[in-house]
C-alpha positions in Angstrom: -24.2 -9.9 -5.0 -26.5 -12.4 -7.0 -29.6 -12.5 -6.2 -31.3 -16.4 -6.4 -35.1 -17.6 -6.2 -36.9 -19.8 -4.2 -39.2 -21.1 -2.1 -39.5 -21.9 1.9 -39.7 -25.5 2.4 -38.7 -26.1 5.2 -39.5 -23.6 8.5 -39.2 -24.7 12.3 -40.5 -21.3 13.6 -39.3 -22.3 17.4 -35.8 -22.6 16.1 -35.6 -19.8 14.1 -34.3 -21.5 10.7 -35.5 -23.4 8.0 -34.7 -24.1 3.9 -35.5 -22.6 1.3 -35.2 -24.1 -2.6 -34.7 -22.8 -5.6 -36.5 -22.4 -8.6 -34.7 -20.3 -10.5 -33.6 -23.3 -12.8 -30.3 -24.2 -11.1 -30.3 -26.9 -9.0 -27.5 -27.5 -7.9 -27.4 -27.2 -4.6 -31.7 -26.6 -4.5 -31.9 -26.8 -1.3 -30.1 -23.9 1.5 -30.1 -23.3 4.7 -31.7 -20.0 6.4 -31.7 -17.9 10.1 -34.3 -15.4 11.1 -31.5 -13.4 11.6 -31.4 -12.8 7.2 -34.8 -12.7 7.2 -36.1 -9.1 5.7 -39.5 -8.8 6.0 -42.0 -7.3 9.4 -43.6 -10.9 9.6 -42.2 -14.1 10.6 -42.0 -16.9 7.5 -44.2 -18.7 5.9 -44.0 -22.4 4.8 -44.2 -21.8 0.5 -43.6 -18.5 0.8 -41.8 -17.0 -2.5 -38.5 -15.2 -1.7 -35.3 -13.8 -3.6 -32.1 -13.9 -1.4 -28.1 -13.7 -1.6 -26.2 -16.6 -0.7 -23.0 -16.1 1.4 -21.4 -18.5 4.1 -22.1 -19.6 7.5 -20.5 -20.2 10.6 -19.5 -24.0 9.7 -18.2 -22.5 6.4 -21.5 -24.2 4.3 -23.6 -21.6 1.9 -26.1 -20.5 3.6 -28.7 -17.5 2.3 -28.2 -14.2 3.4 -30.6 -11.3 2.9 -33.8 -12.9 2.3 -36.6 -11.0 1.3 -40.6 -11.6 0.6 -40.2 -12.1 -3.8 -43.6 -9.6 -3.7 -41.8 -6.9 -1.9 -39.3 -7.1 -4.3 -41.0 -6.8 -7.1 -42.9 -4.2 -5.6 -39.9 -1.9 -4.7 -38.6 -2.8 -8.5 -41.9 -1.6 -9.9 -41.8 1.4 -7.9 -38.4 2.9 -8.9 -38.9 1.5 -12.5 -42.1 3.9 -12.1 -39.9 6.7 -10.5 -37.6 6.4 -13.2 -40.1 6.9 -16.0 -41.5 9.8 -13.8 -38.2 11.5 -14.1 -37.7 10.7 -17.8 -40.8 12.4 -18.3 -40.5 15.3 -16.1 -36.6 16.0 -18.1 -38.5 15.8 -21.3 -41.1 18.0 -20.6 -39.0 20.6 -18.4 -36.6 20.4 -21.8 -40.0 20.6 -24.0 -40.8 24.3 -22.0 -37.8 25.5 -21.7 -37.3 25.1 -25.4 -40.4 27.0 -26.1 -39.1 29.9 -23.9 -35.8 30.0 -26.1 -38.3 30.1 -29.2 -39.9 33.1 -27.6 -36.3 35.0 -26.8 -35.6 33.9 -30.6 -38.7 35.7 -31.6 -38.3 38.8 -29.8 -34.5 38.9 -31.8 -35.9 38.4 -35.1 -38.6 40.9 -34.1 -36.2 43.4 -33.2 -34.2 43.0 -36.6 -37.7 43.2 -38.8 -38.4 46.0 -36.8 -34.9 48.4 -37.7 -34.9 47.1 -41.4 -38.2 49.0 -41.0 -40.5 46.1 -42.2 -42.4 46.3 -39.5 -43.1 49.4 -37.5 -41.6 49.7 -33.9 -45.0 49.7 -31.9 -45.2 46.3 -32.8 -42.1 45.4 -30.4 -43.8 46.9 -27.7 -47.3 45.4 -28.4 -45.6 42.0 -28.4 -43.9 42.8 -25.2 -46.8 44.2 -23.6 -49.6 41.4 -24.5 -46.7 38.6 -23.5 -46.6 40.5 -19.9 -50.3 40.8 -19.5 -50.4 36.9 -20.7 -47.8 36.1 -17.9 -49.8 37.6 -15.3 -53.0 36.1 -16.2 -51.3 32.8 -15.9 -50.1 34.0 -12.8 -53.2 34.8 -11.7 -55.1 31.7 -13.1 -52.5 29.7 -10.9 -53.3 31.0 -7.7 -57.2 31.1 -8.7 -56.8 27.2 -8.8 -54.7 27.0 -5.4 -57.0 28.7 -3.5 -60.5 27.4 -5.1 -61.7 30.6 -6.9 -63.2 31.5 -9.6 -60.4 30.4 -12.6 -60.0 32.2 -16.3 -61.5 30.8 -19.1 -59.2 28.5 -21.2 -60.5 30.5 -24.0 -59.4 33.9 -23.2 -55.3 32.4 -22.3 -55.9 31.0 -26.0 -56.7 34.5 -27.5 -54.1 36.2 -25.9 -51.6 34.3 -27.0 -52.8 34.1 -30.7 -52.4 38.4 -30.0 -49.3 37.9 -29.8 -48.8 36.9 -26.1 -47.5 33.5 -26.5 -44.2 34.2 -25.8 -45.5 35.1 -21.8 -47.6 32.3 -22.0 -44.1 29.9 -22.8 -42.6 31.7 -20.0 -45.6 30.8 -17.6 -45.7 27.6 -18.8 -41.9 26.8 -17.9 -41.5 29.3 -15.0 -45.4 28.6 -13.3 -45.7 25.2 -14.6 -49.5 26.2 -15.2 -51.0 24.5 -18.1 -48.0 22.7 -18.8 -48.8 19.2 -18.8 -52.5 19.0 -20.7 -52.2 17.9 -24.1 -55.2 19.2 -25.3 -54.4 23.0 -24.5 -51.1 22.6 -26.0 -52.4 21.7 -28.6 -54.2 24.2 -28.8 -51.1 26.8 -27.6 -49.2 25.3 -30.8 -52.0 26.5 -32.9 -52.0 29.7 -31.6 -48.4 30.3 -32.1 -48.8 29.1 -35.6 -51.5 31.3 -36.4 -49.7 34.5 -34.6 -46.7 33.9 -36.8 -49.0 33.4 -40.0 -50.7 36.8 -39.3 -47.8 38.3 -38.1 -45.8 37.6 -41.6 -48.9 38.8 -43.8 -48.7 41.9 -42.1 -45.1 41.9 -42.6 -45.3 41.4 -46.2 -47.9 44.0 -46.6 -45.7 46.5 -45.2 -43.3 45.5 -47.4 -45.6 45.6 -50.7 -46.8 49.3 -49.3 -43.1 50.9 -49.1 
């Protein structure tokens, strides 16, 4: 249904009724009759009070409003979903954000794999790459709980050169999986850099080999 603005007017609190007028720029009809009965709120009316209610039709057939409500509440409860709604907006965007970083890393360890049996790069490489990203995992892991509990945490520093070691694809997978260090911009900043640097060494080495056969 429509919802209308006004005011109360009009209250006889031993009655239990009173008037409310509009001011939402129609006034036809300004003034409307109201019961306690469609009153919404955990306090009796007040005389000037700003409301937002439904008309719909009394007993003798005249419009009456229905479903009145304190205009504050209202925009209150508004504000709050609004918020909620922006909340989860944010938390798709960022849960797409990770998870696309941990399809990066699955990406990486393909294209590794295929450098690796064209023999550009030689096959411990796979299993540093898989080792470091492991160790990186746990130390997330371990960072995590570290946090929870109030102990002593690891440095920012040391989950930074880990990943530029090539670990960063156990750090994505902490990041999406542990939701640790997920949401600070400055360290993913700083994880973005680190992957770019990885990759950089990674393809000098690469071409090195290359040069060398």
């Amino acid at each position: 249904m429509t919802k209308y603005q006004g005011k109360i007017i009009r209250w006889q609190d031993d009655k239990g009724f009173g008037f409310i007028e509009r001011t939402d720029n129609n006034l036809q009809d300004s003034a409307i009759f109201f019961h306690i009965s469609e009153y919404r709120a955990n306090q009796r009316p007040v005389l000037n009070e700003a409301v937002v209610f439904e008309i719909g039709q009394g007993r003798d057939g005249k419009p009456c409003a229905i479903n009145v409500q304190q205009q504050t509440f209202v925009r209150q409860k508004v504000a709050q979903q609004n918020a909620r709604q922006v909340r989860q907006a944010q938390n798709g965007l960022k849960n797409q954000t990770l998870l696309t970083w941990v399809a990066i890393g699955v990406l990486f360890f393909v294209l590794l794999t295929a450098v690796v049996l064209v023999k550009h790069l030689p096959l411990w490489i796979i299993g540093w790459y898989f080792a470091i990203s492991l160790a990186t995992y746990l130390l997330y892991a371990h960072d995590k709980k570290a946090a929870q509990n109030g102990d002593w945490r690891v440095q920012e520093a040391s989950l930074h050169k880990l990943a530029f070691a090539g670990g960063w694809v156990g750090a994505a997978f902490a990041h999406w999986l542990l939701r640790h260090k997920s949401t600070k911009p400055e360290f993913r900043r700083a994880f973005y850099l680190t992957v770019m640097g990885n990759l950089l060494a990674l393809a000098i080495i690469s071409y090195i080999n290359l040069k060398i056969r």
